[in-house]
BAVO-289831 format. One record per residue: residue in three letters; x, y, z of N, C-alpha, C, O, CB in turn. Coordinates in nm, 2 decimals, padded with zeros to 4 digits, always signed. Glycine has a CB too. Layout:
BEGIN
residu|nxx|nyy|nzz|caxx|cayy|cazz|cxx|cyy|czz|oxx|oyy|ozz|cbxx|cbyy|cbzz
ALA|X|Y|Z|X|Y|Z|X|Y|Z|X|Y|Z|X|Y|Z
...
END
This chain:
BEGIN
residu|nxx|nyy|nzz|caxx|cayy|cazz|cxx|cyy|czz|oxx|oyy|ozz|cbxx|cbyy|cbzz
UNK|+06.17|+09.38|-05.14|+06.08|+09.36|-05.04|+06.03|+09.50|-04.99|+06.13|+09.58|-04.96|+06.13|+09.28|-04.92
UNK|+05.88|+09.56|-04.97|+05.88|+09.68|-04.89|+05.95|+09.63|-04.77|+06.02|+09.54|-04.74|+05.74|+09.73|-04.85
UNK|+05.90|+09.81|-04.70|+05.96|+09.79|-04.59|+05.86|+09.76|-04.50|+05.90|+09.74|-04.38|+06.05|+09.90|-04.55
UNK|+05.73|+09.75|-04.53|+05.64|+09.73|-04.41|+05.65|+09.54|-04.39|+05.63|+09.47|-04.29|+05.45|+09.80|-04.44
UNK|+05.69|+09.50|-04.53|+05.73|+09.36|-04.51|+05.84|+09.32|-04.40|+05.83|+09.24|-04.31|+05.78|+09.32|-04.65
UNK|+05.97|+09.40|-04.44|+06.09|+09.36|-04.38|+06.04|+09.37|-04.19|+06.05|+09.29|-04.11|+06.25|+09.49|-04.45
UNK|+05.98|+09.50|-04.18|+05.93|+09.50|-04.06|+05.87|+09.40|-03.98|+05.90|+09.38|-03.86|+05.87|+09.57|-04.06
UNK|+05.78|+09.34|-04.05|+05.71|+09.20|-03.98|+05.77|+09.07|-04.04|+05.70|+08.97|-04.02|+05.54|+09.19|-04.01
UNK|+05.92|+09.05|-04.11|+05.98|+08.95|-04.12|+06.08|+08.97|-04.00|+06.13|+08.89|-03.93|+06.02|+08.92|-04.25
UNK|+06.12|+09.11|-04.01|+06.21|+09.07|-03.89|+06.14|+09.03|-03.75|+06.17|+08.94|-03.67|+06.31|+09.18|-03.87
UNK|+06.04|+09.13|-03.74|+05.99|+09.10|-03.61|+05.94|+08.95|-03.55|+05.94|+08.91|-03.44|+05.88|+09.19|-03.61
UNK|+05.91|+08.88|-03.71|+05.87|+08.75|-03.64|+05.96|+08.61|-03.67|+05.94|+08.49|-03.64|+05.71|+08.72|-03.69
UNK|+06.07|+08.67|-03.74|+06.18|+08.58|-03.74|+06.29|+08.61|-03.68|+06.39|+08.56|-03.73|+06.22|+08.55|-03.85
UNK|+06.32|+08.72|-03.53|+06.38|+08.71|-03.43|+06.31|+08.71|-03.34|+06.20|+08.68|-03.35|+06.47|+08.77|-03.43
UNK|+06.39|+08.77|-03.23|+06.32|+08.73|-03.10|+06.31|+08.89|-03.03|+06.34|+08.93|-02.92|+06.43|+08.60|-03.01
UNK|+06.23|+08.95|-03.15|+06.21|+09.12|-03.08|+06.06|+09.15|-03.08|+05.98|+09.15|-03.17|+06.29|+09.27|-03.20
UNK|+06.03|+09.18|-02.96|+05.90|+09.23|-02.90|+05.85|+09.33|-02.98|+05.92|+09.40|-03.05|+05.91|+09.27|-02.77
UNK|+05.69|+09.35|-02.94|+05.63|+09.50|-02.95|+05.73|+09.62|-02.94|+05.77|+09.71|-03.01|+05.53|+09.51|-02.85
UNK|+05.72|+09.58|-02.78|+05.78|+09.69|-02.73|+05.92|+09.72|-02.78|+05.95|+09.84|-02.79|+05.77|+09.69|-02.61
UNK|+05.99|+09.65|-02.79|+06.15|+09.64|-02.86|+06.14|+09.73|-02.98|+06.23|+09.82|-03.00|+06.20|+09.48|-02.91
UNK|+06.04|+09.70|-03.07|+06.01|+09.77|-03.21|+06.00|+09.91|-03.18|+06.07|+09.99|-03.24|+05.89|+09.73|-03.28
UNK|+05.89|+09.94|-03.08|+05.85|+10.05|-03.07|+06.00|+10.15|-02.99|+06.04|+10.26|-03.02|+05.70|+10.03|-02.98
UNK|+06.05|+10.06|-02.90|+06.20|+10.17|-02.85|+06.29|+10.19|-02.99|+06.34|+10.30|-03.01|+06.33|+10.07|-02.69
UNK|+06.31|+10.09|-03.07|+06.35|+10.11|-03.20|+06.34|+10.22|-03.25|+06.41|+10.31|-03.26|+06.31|+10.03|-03.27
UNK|+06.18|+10.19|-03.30|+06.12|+10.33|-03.38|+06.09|+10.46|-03.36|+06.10|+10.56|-03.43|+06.03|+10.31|-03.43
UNK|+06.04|+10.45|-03.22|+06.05|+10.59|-03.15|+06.16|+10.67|-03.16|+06.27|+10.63|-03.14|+06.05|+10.58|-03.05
UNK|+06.12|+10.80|-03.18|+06.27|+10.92|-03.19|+06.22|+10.98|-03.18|+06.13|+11.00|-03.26|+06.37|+10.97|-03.28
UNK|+06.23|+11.06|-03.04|+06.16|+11.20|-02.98|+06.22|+11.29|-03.12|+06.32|+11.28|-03.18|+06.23|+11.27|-02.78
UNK|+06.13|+11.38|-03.14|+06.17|+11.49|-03.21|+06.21|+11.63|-03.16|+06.12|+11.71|-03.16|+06.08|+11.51|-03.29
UNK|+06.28|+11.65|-03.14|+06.34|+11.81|-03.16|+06.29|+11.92|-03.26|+06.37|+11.93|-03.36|+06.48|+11.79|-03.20
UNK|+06.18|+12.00|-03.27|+06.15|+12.09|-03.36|+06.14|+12.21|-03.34|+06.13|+12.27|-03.24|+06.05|+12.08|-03.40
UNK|+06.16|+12.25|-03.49|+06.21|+12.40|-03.50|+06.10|+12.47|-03.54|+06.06|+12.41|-03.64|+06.32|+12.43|-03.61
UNK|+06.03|+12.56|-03.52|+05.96|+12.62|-03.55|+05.90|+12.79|-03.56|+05.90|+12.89|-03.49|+05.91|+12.55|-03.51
UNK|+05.87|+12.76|-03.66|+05.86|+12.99|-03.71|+05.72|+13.01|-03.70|+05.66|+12.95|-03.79|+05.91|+13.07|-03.92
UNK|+05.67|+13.07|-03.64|+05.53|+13.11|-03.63|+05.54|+13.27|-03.73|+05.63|+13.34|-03.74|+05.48|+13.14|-03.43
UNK|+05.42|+13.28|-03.79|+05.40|+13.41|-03.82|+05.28|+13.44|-03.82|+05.19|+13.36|-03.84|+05.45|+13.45|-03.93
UNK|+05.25|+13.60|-03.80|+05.15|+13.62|-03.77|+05.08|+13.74|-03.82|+05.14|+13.84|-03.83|+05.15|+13.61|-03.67
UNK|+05.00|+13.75|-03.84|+04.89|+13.82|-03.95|+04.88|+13.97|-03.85|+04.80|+13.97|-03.76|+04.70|+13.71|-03.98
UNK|+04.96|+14.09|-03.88|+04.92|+14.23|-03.79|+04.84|+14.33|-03.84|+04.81|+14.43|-03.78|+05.03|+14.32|-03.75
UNK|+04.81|+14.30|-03.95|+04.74|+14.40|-04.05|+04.64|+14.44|-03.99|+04.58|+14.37|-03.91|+04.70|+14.35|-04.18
UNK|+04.59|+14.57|-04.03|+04.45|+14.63|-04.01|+04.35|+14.53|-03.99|+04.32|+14.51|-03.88|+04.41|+14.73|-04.12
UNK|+04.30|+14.45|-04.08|+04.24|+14.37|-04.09|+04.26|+14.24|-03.96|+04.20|+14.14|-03.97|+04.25|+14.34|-04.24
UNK|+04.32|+14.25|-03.88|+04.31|+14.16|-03.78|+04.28|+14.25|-03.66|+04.30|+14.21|-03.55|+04.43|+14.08|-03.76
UNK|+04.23|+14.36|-03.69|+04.15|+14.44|-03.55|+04.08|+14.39|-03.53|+03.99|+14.33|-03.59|+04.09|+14.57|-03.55
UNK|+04.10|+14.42|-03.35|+03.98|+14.43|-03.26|+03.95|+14.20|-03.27|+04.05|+14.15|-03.32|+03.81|+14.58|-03.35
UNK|+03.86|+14.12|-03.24|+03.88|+14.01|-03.23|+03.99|+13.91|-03.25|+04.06|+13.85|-03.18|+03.80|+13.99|-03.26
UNK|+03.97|+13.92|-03.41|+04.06|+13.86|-03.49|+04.17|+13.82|-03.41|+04.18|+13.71|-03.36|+04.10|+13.95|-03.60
UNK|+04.28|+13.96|-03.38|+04.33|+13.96|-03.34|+04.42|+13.87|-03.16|+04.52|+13.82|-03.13|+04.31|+14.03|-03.39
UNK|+04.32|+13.91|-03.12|+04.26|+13.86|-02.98|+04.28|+13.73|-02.97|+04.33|+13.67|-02.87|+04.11|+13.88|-02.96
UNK|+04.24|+13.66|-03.09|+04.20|+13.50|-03.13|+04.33|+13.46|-03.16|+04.39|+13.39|-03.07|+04.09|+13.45|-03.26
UNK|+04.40|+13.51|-03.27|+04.50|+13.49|-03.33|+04.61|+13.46|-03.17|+04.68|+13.37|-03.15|+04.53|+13.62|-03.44
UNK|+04.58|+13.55|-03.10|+04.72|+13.60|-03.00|+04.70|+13.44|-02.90|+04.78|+13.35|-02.88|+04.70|+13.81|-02.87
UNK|+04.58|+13.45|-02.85|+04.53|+13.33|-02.78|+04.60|+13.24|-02.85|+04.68|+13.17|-02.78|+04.38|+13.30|-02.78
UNK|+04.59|+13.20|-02.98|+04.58|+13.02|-03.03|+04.76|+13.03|-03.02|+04.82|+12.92|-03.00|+04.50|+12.96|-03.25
UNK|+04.82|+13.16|-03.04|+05.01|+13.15|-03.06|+05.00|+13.14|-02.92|+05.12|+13.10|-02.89|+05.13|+13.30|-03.14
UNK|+04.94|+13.15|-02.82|+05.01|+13.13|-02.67|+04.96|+12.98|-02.65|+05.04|+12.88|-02.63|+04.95|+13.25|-02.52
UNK|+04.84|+12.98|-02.65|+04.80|+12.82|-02.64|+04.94|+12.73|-02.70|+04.99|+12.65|-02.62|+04.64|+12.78|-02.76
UNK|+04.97|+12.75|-02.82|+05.03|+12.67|-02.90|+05.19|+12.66|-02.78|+05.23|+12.56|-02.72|+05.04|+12.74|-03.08
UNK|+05.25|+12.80|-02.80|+05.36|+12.82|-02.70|+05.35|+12.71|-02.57|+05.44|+12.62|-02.56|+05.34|+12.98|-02.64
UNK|+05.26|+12.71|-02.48|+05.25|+12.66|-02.35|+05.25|+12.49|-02.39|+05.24|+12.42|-02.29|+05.12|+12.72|-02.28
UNK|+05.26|+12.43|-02.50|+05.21|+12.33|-02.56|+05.37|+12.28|-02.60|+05.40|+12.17|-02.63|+05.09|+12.36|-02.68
UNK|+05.45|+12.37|-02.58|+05.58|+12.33|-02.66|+05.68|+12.22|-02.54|+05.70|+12.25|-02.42|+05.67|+12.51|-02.72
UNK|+05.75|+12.09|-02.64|+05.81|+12.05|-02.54|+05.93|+12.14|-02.47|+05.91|+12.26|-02.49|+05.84|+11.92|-02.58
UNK|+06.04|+12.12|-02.41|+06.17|+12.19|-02.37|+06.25|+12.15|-02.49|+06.32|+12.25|-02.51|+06.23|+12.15|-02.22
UNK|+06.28|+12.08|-02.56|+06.34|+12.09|-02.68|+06.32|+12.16|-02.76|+06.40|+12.22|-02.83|+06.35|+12.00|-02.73
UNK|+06.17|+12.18|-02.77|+06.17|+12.21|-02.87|+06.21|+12.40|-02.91|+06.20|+12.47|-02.81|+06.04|+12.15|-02.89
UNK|+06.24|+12.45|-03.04|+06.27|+12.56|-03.10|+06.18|+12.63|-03.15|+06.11|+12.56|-03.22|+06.33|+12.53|-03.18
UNK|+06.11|+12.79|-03.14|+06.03|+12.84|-03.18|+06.08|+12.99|-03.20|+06.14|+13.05|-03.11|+05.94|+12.82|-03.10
UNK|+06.07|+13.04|-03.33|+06.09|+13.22|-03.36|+05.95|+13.24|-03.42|+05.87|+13.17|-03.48|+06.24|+13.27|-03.50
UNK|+05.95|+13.37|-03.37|+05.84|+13.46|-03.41|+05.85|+13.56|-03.48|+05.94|+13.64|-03.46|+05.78|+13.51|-03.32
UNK|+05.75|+13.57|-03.59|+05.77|+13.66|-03.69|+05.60|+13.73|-03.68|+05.52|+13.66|-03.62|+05.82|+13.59|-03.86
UNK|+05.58|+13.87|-03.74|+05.49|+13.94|-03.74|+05.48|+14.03|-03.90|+05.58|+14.07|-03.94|+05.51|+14.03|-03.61
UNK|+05.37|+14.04|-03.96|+05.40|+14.06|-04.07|+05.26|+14.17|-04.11|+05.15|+14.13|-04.06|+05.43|+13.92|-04.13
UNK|+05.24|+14.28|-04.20|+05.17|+14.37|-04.23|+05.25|+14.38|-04.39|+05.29|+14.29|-04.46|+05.15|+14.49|-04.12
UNK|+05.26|+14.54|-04.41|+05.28|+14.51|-04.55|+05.44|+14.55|-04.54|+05.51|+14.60|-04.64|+05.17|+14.62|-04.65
UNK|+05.49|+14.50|-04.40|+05.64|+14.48|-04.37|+05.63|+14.36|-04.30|+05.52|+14.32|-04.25|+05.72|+14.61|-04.29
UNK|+05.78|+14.28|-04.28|+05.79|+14.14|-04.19|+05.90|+14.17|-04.13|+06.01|+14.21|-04.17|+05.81|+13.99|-04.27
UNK|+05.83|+14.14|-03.96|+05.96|+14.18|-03.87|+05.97|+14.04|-03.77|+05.88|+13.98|-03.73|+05.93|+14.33|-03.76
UNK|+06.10|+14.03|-03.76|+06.12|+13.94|-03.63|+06.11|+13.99|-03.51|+06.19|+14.07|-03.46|+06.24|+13.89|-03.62
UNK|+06.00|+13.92|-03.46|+05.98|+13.99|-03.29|+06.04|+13.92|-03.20|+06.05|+13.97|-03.09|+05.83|+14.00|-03.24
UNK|+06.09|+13.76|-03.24|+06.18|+13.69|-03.11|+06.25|+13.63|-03.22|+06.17|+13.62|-03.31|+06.11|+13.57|-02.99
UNK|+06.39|+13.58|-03.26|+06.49|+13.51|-03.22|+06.41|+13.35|-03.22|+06.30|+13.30|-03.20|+06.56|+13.56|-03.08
UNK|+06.50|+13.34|-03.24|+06.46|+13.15|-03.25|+06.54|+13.08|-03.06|+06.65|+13.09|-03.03|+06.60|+13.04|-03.46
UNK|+06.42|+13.02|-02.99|+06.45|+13.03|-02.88|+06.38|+12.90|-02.82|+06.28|+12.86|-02.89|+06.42|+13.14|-02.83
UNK|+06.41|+12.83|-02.68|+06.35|+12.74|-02.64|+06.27|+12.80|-02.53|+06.19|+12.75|-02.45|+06.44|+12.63|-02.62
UNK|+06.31|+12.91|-02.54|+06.18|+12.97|-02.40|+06.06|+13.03|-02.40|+06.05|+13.15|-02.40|+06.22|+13.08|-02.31
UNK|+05.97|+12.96|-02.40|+05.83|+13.01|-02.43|+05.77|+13.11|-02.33|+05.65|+13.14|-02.34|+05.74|+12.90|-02.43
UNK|+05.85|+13.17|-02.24|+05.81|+13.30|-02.17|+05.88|+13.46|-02.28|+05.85|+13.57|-02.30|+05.90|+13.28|-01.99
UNK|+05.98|+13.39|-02.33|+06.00|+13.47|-02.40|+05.92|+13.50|-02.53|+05.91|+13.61|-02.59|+06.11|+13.46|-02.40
UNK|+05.88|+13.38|-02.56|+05.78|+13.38|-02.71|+05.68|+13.43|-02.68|+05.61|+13.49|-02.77|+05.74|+13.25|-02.78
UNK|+05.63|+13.44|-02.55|+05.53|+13.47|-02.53|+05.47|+13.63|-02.45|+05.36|+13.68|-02.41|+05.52|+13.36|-02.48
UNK|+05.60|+13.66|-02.47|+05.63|+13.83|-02.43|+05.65|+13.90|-02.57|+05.62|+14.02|-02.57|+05.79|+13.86|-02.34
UNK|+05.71|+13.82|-02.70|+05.72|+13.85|-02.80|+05.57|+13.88|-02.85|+05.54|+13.98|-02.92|+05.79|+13.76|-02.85
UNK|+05.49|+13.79|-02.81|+05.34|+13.74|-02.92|+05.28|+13.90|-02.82|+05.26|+13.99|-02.89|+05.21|+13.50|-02.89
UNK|+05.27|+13.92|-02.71|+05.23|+14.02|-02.63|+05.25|+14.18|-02.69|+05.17|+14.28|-02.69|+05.32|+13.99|-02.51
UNK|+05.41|+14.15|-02.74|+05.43|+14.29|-02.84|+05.38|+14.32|-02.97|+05.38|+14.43|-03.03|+05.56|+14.31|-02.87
UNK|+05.35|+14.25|-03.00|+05.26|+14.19|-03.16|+05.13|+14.34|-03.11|+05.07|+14.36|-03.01|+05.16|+13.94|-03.15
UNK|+05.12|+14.43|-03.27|+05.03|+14.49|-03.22|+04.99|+14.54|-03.38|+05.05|+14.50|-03.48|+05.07|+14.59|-03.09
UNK|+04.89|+14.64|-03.39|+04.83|+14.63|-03.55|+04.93|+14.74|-03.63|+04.98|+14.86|-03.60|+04.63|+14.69|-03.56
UNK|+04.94|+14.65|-03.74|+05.02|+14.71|-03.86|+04.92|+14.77|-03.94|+04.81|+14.79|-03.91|+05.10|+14.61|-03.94
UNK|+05.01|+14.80|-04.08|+04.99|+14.83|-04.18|+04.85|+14.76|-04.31|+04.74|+14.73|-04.27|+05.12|+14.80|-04.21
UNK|+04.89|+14.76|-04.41|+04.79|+14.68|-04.47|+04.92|+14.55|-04.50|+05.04|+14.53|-04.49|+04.70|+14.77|-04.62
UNK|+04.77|+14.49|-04.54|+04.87|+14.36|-04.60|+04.92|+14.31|-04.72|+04.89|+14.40|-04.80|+04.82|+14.26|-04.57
UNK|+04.95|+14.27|-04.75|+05.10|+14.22|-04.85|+05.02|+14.24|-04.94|+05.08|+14.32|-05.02|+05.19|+14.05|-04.84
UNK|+04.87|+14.21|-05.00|+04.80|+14.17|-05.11|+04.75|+14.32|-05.17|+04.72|+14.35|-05.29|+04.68|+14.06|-05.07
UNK|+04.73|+14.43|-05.01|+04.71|+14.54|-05.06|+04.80|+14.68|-05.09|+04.75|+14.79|-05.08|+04.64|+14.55|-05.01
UNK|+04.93|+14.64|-05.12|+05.08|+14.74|-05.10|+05.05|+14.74|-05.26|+04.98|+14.66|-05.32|+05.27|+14.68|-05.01
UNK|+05.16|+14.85|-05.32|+05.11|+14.87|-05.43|+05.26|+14.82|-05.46|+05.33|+14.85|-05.37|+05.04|+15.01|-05.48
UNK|+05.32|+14.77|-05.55|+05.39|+14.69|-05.58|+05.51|+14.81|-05.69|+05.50|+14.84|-05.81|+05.30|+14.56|-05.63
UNK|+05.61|+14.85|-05.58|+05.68|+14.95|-05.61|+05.87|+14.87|-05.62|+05.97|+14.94|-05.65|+05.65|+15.09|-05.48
UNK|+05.88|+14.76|-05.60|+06.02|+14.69|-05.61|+06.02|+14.60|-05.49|+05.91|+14.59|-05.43|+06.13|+14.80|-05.60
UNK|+06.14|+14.51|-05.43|+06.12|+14.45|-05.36|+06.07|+14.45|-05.20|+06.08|+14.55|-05.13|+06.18|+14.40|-05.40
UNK|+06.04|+14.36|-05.17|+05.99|+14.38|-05.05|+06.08|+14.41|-04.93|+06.19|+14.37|-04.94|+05.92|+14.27|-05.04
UNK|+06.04|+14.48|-04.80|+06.13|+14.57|-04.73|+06.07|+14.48|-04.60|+05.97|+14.47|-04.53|+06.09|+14.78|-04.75
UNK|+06.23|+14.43|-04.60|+06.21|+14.31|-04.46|+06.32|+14.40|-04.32|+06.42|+14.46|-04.33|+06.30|+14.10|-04.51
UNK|+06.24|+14.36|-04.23|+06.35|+14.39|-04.11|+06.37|+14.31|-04.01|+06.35|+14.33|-03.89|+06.34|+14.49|-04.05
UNK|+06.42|+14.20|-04.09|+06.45|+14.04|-04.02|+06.64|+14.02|-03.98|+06.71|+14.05|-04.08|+06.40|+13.89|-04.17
UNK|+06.69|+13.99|-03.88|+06.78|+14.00|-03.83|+06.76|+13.83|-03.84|+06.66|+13.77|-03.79|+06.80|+14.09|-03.71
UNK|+06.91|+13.74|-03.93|+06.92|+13.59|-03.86|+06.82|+13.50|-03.79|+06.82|+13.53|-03.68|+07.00|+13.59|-03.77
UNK|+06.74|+13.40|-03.80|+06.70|+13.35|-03.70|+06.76|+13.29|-03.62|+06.70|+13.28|-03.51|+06.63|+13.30|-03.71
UNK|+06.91|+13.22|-03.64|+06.98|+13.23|-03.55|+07.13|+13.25|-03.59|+07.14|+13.27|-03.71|+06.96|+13.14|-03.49
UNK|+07.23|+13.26|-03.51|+07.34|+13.29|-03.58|+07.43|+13.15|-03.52|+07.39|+13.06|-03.44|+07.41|+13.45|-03.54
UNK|+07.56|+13.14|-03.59|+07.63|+13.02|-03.59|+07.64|+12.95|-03.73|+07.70|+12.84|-03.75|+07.56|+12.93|-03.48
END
């Protein structure tokens, strides 16, 4: 049997409501999430501006569960926050965000790539 079957056999061969289903199926989510963000030359002057706007928009948007680290990236990738539930802090992070290097597509390809990423979290 699918399961969208089993769903409406059970539902209409016991005695469970809409709403019963829906407290069932519902599960707030808890999410983790890594933003990264484009610092390269090439995000001067607007670009950039836009970019910084839509990562705070997004920030102010976040439930209290939820998890967010910030990464920044040119033709190096740095962690600018820690993986954190405080969006004042993510958002002091996105604030330090400022223009890099070139980007990844235009480095000339001398061995591997040179990260300076610390854990996103530890434990």
């Amino acid at each position: 049997m699918r399961p969208i079957f089993w769903f409406f056999s059970l539902l209409f061969t016991s005695q469970i409501s809409w709403s019963d289903c829906y407290q069932l199926i519902h599960q707030p989510l808890n999410n983790h999430i890594v933003l990264v963000v484009d610092r390269s030359g090439s995000m001067s002057g607007q670009p950039m501006a836009e970019a910084k706007k839509g990562v705070k928009a997004f920030l102010r948007q976040m439930k209290a569960s939820d998890q967010a680290a910030l990464i920044a990236f040119d033709d190096r990738v740095n962690l600018i926050q820690t993986i954190t539930s405080n969006p004042a802090q993510l958002i002091n992070g996105v604030d330090q965000i400022s223009l890099g290097g070139q980007p990844p597509c235009m480095t000339p390809w001398f061995g591997p790539p040179t990260y300076s990423m610390a854990p996103l979290a530890t434990g």
